[in-house]
C-alpha positions in Angstrom: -117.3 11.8 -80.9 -115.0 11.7 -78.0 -115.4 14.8 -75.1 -113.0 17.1 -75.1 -110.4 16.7 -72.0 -111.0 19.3 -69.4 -108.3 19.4 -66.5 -110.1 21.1 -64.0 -107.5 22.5 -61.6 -109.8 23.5 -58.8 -110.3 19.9 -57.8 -106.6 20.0 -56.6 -106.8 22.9 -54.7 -106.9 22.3 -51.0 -109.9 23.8 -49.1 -108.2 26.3 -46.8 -108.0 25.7 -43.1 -108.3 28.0 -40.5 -106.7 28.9 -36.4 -108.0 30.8 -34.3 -104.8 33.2 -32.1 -106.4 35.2 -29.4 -110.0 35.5 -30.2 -109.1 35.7 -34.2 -109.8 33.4 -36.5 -107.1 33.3 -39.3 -107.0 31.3 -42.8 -104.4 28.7 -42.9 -104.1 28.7 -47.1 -102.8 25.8 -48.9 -99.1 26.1 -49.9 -98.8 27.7 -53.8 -96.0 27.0 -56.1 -94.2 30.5 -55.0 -94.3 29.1 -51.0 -92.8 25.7 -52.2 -90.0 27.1 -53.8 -89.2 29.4 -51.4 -88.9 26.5 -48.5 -86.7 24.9 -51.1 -84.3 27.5 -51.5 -84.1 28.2 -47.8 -83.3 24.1 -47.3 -81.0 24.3 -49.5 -78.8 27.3 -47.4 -79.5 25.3 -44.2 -76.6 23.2 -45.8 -74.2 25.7 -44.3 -76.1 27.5 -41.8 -77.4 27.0 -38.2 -79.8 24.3 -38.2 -82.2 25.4 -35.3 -81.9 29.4 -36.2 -82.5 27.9 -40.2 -85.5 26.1 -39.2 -87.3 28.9 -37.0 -86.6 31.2 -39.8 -87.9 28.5 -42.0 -90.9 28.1 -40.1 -91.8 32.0 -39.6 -91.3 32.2 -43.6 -94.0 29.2 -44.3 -96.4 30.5 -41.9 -96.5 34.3 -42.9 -97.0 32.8 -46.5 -99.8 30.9 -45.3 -101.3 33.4 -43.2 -100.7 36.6 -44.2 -103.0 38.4 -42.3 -101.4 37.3 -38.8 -99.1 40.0 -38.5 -95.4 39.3 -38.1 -95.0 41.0 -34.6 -98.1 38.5 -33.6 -95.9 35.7 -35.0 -93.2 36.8 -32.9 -94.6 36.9 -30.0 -96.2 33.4 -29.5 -94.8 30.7 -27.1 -92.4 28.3 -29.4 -95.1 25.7 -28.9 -97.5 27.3 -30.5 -95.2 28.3 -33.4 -94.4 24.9 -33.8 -97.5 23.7 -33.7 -98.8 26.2 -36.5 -95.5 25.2 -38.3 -96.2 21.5 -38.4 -100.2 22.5 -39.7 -98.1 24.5 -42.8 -96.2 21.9 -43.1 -98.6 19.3 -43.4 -100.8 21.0 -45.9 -97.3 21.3 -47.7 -96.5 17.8 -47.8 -100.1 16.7 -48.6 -99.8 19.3 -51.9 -96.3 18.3 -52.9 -95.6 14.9 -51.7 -93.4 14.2 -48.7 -89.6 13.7 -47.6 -88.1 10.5 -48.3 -84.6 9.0 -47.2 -82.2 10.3 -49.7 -84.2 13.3 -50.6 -86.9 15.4 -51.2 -90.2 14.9 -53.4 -91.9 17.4 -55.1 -92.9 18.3 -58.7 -92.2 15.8 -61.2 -90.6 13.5 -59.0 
């Protein structure tokens, strides 16, 4: 008698990753479904916005998702390098979940 299939969903959830911002240590959580569809929808408006003001915005959004206990004024206040850097750690973890951009497009889901 054959085992009964068993998907076992934990073994594709990334272990969370952590930063430490002025003597705190803060989880860095892996991007969830609700994260990647709201980085979708605010791609998809950068169509007719400003590009650089999109993508900070963009980039604030993905982090506070990913770290919600770094408060937003914190966020505000860091140097742009180390937003960006932070941004591209998000964005990683994003891509390593969800698959990654390719010329002509975005992956993701089902594709």
């Amino acid at each position: 008698m054959a085992e009964p299939m068993i998907l076992n969903l934990d073994e594709l959830i990334p272990e969370t990753r952590y930063v430490t911002l002025r003597g705190e240590k803060y989880a860095v959580n892996p991007p969830t479904v609700d994260m990647y569809l709201r980085v979708m929808k605010a791609r998809q408006r950068m169509k007719y916005t400003d590009k650089d003001l999109e993508m900070t915005e963009q980039a604030m959004m993905m982090i506070q998702l990913a770290c919600p206990d770094i408060p937003e004024a914190t966020l505000a206040s860091l140097p742009l390098k180390a937003l960006t850097a932070l941004s591209d750690m998000v964005q990683e973890m994003m891509e390593d979940v969800v698959g990654t951009e390719e010329e002509g497009g975005e992956t993701g889901p089902g594709e």
